[in-house]
BANUTI-870260 format. One record per atom (N, C-alpha, C): residue in three letters; x, y, z. Coordinates in steps of 0.001 Angstrom, whole numbers, plus 524288, in hexadecimal, padded with zeros to 5 digits. Example, Ala and Ser with C-alpha at 12.3 -4.5 7.8 and 13.67 -1.06 7.14 Angstrom:
# BANUTI-870260
ALA833867E9C681E78;ALA8300C7EE6C81E78;ALA833907F31C81E78;SER832327F73681BA8;SER835667FBDC81BE4;SER832648001E81EBE;
This chain:
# BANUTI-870260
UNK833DB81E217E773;UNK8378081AA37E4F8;UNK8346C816487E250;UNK8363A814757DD56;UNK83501810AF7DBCB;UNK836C280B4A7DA8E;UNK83617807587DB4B;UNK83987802DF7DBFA;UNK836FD7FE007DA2C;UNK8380F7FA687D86E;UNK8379B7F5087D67A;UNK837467F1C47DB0C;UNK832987EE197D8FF;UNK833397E84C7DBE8;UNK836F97E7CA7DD94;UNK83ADB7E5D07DC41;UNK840C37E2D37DBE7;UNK842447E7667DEBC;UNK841F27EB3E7DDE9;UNK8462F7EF187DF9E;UNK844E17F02A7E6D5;UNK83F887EF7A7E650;UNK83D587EF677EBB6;UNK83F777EBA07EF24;UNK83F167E80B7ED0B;UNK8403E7E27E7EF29;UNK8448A7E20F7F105;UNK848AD7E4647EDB6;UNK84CF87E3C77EFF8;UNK84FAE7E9F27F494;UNK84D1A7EE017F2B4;UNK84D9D7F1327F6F4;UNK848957F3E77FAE2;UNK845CA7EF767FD6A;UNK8427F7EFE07FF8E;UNK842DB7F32980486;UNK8482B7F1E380771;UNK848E27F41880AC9;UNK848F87F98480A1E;UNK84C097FA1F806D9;UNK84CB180108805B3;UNK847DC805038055D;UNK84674801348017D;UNK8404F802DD800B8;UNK83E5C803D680485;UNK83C09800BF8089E;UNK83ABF8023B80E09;UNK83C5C8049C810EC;UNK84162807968107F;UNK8448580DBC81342;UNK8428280F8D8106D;UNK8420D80F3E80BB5;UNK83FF28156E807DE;UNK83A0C817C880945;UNK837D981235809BD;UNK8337C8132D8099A;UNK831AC8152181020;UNK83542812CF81351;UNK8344481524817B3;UNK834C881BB181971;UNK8395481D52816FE;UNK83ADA822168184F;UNK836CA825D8812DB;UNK832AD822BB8109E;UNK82EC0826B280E2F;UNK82DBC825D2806A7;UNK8324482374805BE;UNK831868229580110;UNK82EA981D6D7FE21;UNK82A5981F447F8B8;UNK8271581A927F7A4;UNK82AC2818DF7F347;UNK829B9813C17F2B6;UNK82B1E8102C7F018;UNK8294480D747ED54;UNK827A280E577E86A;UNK824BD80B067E402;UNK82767807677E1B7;UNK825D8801427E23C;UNK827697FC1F7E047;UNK822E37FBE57DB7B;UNK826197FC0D7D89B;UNK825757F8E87D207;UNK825C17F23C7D1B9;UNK823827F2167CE45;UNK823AF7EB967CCAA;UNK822EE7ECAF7C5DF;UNK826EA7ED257C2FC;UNK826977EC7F7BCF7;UNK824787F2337BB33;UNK8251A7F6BB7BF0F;UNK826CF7FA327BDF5;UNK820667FCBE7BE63;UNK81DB57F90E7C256;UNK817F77FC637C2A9;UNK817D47FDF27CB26;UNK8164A800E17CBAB;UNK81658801D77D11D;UNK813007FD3E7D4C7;UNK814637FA9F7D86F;UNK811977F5D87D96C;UNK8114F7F6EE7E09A;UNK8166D7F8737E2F6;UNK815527FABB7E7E8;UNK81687801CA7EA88;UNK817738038F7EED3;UNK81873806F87F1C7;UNK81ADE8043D7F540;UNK8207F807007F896;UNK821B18052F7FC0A;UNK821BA80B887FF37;UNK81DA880D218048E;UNK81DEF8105180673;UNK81F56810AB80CCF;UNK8210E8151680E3A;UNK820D88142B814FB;UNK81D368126981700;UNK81E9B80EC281B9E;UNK81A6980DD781DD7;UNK815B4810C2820C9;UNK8189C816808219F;UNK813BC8197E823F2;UNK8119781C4081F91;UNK8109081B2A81C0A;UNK80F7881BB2816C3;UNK8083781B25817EE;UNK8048581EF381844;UNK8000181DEA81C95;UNK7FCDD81AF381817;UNK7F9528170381902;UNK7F5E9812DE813EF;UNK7F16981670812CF;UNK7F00681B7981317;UNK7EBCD81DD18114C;UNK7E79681CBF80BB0;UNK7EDB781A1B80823;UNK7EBE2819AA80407;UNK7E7F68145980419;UNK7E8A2810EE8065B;UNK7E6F680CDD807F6;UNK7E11580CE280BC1;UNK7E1D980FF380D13;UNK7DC738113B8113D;UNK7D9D3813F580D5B;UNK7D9D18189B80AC0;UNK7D6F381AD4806FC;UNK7D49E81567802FF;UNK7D813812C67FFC3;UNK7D5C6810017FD45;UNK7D0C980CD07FE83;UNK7D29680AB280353;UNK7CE28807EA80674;UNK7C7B280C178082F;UNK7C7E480EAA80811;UNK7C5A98128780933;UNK7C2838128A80417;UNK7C4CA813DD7FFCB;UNK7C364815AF7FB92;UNK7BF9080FF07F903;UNK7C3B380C187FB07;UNK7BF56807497F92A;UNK7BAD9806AD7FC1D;UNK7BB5B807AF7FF3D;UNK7B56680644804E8;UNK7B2E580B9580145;UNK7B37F8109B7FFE6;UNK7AF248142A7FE2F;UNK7AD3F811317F840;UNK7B26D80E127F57C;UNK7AFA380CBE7F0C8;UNK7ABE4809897F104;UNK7AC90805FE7F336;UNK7A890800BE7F729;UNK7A3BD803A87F6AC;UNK7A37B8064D7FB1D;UNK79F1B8091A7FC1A;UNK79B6580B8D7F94A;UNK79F7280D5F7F494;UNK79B2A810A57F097;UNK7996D80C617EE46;UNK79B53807B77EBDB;UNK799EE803D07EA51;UNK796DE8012D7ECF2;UNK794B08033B7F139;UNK79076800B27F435;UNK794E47FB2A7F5DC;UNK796117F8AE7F595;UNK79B067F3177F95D;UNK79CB67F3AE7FE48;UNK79C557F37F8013C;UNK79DB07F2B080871;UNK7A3907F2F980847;UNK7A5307F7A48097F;UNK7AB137F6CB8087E;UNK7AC6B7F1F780EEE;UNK7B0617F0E280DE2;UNK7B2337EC2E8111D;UNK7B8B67EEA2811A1;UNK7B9A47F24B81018;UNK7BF727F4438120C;UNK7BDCF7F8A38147E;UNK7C1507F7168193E;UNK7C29F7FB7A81C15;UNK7C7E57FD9281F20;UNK7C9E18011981F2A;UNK7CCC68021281EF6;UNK7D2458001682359;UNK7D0317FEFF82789;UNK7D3827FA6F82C7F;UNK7D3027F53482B3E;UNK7CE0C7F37382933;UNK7CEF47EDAB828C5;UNK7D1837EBDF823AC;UNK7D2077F0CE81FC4;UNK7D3A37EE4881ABA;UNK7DA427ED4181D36;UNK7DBEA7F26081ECC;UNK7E2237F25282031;UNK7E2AA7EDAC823E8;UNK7DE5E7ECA782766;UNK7E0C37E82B82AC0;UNK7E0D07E37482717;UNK7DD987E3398247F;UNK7DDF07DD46820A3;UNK7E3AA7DD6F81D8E;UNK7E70F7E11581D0C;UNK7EB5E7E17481AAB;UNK7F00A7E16D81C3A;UNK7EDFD7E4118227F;UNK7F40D7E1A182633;UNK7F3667DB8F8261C;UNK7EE827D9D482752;UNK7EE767D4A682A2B;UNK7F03C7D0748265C;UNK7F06C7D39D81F06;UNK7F2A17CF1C81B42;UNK7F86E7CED481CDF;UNK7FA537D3DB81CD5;UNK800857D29981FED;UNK801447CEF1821C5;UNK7FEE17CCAC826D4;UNK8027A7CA5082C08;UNK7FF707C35382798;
């Protein structure tokens, strides 16, 4: 499904049944794709690969990679709280 800022905004809730029972949800802003709204067991693989992929680019570049893959995610819960 695709949906607008505004349109999100105002049916957020719904959105979050949809998206719970499996369906993604692309939010627009001026008609360019800006988020995803997915289930939460939706697994972050894509997110771990990236990180991954930067620590090998690091590396070939000879640079000390400094991400790794638990402490980057913990630095990102901990902006939450």
């Amino acid at each position: 499904m695709i949906a607008t800022l505004r349109e999100s905004k105002t049916k957020l809730s719904e959105f979050v049944s949809l998206a719970n029972s499996g369906e993604e949800i692309l939010i627009t802003v001026h008609g360019q794709p800006k988020a995803r709204l997915l289930p939460a067991s939706t697994p972050l693989s894509d997110t771990t690969d990236w990180l991954c992929d930067l620590a090998a680019l690091r590396s070939s570049l000879g640079q000390p990679s400094t991400v790794e893959k638990p402490s980057a995610l913990d630095e990102v819960r901990e902006d939450r709280w």
